[in-house]
C-alpha positions as CSV (number, residue, x, y, z in Angstrom):
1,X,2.0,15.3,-161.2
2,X,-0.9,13.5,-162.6
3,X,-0.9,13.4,-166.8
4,X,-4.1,14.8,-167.6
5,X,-6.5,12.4,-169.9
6,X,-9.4,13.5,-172.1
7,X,-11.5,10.5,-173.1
8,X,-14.1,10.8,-175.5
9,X,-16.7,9.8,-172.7
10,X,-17.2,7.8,-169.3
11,X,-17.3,4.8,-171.2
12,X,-13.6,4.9,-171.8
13,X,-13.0,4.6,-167.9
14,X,-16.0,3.2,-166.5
15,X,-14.4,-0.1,-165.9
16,X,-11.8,1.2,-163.7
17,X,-14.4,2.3,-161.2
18,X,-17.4,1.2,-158.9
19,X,-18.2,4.4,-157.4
20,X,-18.4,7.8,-158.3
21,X,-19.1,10.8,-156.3
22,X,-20.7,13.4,-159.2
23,X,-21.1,17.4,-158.4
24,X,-24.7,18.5,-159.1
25,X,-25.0,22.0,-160.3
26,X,-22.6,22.6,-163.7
27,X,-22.8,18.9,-164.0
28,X,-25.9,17.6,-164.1
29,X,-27.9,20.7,-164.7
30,X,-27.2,24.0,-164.5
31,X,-30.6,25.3,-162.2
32,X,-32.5,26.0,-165.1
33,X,-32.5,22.2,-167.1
34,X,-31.0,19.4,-166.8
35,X,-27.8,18.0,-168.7
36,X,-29.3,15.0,-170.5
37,X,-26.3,13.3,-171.9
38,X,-24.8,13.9,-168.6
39,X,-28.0,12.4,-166.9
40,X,-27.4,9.4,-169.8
41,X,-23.8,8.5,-168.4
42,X,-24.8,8.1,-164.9
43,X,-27.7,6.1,-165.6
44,X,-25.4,3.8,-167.8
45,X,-22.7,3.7,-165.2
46,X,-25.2,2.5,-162.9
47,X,-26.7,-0.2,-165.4
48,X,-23.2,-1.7,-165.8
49,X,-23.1,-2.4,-161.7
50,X,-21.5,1.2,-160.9
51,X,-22.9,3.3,-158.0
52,X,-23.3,7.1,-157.8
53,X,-23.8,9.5,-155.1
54,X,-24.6,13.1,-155.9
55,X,-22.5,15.4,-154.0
56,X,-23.6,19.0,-153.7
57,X,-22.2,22.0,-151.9
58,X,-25.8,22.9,-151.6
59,X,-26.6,24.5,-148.2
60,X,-29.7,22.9,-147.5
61,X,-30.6,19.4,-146.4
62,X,-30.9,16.9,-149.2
63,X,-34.3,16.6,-149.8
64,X,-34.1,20.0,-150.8
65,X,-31.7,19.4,-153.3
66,X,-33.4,16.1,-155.0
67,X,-37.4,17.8,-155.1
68,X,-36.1,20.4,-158.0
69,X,-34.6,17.2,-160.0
70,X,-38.0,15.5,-161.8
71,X,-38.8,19.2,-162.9
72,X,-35.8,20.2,-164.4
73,X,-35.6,16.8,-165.7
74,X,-33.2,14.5,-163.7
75,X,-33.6,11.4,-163.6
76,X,-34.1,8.9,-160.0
77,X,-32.1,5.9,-162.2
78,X,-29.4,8.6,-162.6
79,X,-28.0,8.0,-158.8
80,X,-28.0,6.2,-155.9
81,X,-28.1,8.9,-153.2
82,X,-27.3,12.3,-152.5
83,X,-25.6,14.1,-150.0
84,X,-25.2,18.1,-149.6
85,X,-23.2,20.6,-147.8
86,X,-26.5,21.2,-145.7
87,X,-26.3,17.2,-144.4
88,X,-22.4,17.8,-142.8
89,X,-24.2,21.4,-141.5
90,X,-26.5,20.0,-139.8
91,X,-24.4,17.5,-138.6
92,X,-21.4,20.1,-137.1
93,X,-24.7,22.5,-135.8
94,X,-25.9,19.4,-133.6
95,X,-22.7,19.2,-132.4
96,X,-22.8,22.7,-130.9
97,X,-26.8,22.5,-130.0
98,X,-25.8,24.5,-126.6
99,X,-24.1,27.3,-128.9
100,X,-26.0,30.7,-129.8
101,X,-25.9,31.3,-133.3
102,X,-25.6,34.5,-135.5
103,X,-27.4,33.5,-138.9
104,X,-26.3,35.1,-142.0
105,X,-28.5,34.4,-145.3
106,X,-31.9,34.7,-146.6
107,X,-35.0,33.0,-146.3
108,X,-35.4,33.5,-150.2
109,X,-34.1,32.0,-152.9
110,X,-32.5,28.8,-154.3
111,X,-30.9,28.6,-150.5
112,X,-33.8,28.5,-148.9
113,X,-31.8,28.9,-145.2
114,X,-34.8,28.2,-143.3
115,X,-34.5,24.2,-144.4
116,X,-30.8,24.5,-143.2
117,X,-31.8,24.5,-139.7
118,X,-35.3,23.4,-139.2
119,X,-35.7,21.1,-136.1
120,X,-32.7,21.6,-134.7
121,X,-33.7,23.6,-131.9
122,X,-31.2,25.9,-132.4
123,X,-31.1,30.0,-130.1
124,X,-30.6,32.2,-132.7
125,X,-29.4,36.2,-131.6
126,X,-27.3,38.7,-132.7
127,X,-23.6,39.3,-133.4
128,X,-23.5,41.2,-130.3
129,X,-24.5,37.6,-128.5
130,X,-23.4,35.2,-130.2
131,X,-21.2,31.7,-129.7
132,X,-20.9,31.2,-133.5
133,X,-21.7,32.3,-136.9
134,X,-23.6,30.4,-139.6
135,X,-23.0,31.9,-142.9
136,X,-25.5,30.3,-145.4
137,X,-25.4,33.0,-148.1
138,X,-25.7,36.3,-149.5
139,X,-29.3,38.4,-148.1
140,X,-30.0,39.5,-151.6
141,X,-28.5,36.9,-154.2
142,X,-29.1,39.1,-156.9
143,X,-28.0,42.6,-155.9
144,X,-25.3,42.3,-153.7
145,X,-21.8,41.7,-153.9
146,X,-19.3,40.2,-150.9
147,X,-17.6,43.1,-150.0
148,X,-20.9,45.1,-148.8
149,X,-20.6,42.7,-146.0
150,X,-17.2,43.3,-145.3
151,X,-18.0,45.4,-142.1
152,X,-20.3,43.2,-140.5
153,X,-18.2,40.5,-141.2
154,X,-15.3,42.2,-139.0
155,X,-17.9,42.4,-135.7
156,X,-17.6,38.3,-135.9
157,X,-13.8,38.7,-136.7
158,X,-13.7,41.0,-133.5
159,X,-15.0,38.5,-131.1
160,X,-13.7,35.5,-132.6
161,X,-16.7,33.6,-133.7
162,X,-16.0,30.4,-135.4
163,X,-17.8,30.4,-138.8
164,X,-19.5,27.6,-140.3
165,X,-19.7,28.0,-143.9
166,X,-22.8,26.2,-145.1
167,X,-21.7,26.1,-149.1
168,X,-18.0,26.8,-149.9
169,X,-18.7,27.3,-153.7
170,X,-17.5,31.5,-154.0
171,X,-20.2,31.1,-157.4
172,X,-23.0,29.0,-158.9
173,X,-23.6,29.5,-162.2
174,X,-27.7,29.8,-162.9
175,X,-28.5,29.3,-166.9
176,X,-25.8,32.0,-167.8
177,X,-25.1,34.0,-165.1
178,X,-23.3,33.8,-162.1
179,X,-23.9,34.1,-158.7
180,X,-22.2,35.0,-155.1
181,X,-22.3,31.9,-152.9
182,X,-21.6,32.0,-148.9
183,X,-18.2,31.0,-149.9
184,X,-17.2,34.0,-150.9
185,X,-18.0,35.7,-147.7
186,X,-16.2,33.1,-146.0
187,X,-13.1,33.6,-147.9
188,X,-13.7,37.6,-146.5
189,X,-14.1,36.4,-143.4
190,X,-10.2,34.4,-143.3
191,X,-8.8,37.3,-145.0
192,X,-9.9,39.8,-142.1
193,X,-8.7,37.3,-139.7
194,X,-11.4,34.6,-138.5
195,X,-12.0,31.3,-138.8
196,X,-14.1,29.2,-141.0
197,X,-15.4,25.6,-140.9
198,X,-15.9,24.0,-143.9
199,X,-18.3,20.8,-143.7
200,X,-18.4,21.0,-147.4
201,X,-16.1,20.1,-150.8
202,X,-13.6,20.3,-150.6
203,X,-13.5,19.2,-147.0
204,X,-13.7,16.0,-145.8
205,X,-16.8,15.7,-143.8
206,X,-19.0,15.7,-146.6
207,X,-17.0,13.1,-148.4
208,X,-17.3,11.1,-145.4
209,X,-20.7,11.4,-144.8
210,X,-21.1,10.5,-148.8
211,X,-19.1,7.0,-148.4
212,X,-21.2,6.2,-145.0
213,X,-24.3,6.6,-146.8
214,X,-23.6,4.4,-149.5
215,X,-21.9,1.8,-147.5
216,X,-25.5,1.7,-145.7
217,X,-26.9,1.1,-148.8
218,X,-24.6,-2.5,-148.9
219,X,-22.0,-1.7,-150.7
220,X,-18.6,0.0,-149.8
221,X,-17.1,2.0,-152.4
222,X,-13.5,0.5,-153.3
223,X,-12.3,2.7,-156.8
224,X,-14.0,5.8,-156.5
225,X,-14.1,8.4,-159.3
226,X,-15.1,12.3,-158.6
227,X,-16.7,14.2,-161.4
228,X,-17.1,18.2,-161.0
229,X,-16.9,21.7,-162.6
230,X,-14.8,23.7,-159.9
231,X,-11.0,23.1,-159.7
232,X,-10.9,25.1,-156.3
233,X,-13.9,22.3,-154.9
234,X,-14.5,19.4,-156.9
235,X,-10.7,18.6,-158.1
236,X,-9.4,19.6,-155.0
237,X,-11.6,17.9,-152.7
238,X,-10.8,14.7,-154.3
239,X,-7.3,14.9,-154.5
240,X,-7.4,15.6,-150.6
241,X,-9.1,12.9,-150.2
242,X,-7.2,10.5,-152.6
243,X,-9.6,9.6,-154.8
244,X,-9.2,10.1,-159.4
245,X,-11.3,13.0,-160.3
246,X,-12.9,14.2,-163.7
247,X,-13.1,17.5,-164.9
248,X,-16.1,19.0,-166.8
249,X,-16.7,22.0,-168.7
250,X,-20.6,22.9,-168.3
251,X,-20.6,24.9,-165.2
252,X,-18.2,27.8,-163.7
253,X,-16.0,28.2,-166.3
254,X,-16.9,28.8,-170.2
255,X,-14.2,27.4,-172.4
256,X,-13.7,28.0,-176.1
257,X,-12.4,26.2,-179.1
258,X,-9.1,25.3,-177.3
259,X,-10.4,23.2,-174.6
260,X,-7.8,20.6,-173.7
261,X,-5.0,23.7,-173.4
262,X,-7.8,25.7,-171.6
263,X,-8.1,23.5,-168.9
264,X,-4.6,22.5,-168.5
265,X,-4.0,26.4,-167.5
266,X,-6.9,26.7,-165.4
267,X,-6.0,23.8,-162.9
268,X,-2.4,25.0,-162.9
269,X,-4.0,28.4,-161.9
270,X,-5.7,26.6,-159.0
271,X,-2.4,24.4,-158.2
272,X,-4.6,21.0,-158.8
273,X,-4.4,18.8,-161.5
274,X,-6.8,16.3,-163.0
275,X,-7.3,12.8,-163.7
276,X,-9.6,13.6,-166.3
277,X,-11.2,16.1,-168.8
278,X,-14.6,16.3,-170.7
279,X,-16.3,19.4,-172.5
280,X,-19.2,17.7,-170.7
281,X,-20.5,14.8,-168.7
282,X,-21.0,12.1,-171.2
283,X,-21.4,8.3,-171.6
């Protein structure tokens, strides 16, 4: 079992790695503004020779994801790339081109589902037709819950349609609230007996996908270093992978006073345990 560190900032540990792969939202910015002293330590890692590559559970492709940054205030010098949870869709959808597909989600929103699929020349019909299912979200992000899907879900369950689960994040926290993610309906979806794909965190294709693109840049990452907010995604998808991750407190969960104990419980809850622990992404 990995002893859990909590340094006073990425300074501490910087030297120890020339990669890292960072989470996006709860990290950097939380949909609403961005983290600046987060932004701050990225830019610095990168000054002293270090490389970062945003990975996002975002279910759109990664364009998507970087437009919204110069608004709410994220710096270009703060990364080297990004990859999302949309990119290793995309990628597992061309896969299956001659597949019908059953699209859940909504053309609304920070989801956007329509840039999920656009120019893939995908045949898109109804459960009663369909090869596949492509969760991307909730309809209505704001008023629904997962379990009014619960019996629609079973007609996929019923003919055994493989889901692809575009974002495996259960719930994104936007400024202070929390919302239901396409995860969540996946997780329904298992329980009543179907099958999910994952091509996000904490699933390796997106991790793959991450180190490919930064190897194209010309350089292969050697000591990588994950930094996220989710035990169930971020810390787990690094320790499947191998790799040291970092814990920070600005996104799903709200700690209190007691922070080092607080997270200590929490990752035992998940059954994953930390290399590191910050309140917050600093430098």
């Amino acid at each position: 079992m990995t002893v859990l560190r909590f340094p006073g900032g990425l300074a501490e540990i910087a030297d120890a790695y020339d990669t890292i792969l960072c989470d996006v939202w709860g990290v950097i910015h939380n949909g609403r503004a961005a983290f600046s002293d987060a932004c701050d330590a990225l830019v610095k890692f990168r000054e002293q020779g270090g490389q970062v590559c945003l990975i996002t559970n975002a279910p759109v492709p990664n364009a998507h994801v970087i437009r919204h940054f110069e608004p709410l205030g994220v710096p270009d010098a703060a990364f080297d790339d990004c990859v999302s949870s949309g990119d290793a869709t995309r990628a597992e959808l061309q896969a299956r081109a001659d597949q019908t597909v059953w699209r859940l989600g909504g053309d609304a929103g920070w989801e956007h589902d329509r840039f999920l699929y656009q120019g893939l020349d995908l045949t898109f019909v109804d459960s009663a037709a369909a090869d596949l299912l492509l969760c991307i979200g909730l309809r209505d992000n704001v008023n629904d819950v997962p379990s009014d899907y619960s019996d629609e879900l079973q007609q996929g369950v019923d003919r055994n349609l493989p889901m692809i689960c575009a974002n495996p994040d259960k719930q994104v926290r936007i400024g202070g609230k929390l919302y239901w993610c396409a995860g969540a309906l996946a997780e329904i979806y298992e329980e009543q007996g179907g099958t999910v794909i994952y091509p996000g965190k904490p699933f390796a294709p997106i991790y793959q996908l991450a180190i490919a693109r930064l190897t194209a840049l010309g350089r292969a990452p050697q000591r990588i270093l994950c930094i996220g907010d989710s035990p169930a995604t971020d810390i787990r998808g690094a320790s499947l992978q191998g790799y040291d991750s970092l814990y920070v407190g600005t996104g799903l969960k709200e700690h209190g006073a007691n922070f080092q104990q607080e997270v200590t419980d929490l990752l035992a809850d998940y059954g994953e345990s930390a290399t590191y622990a910050l309140t917050g992404l600093r430098w």
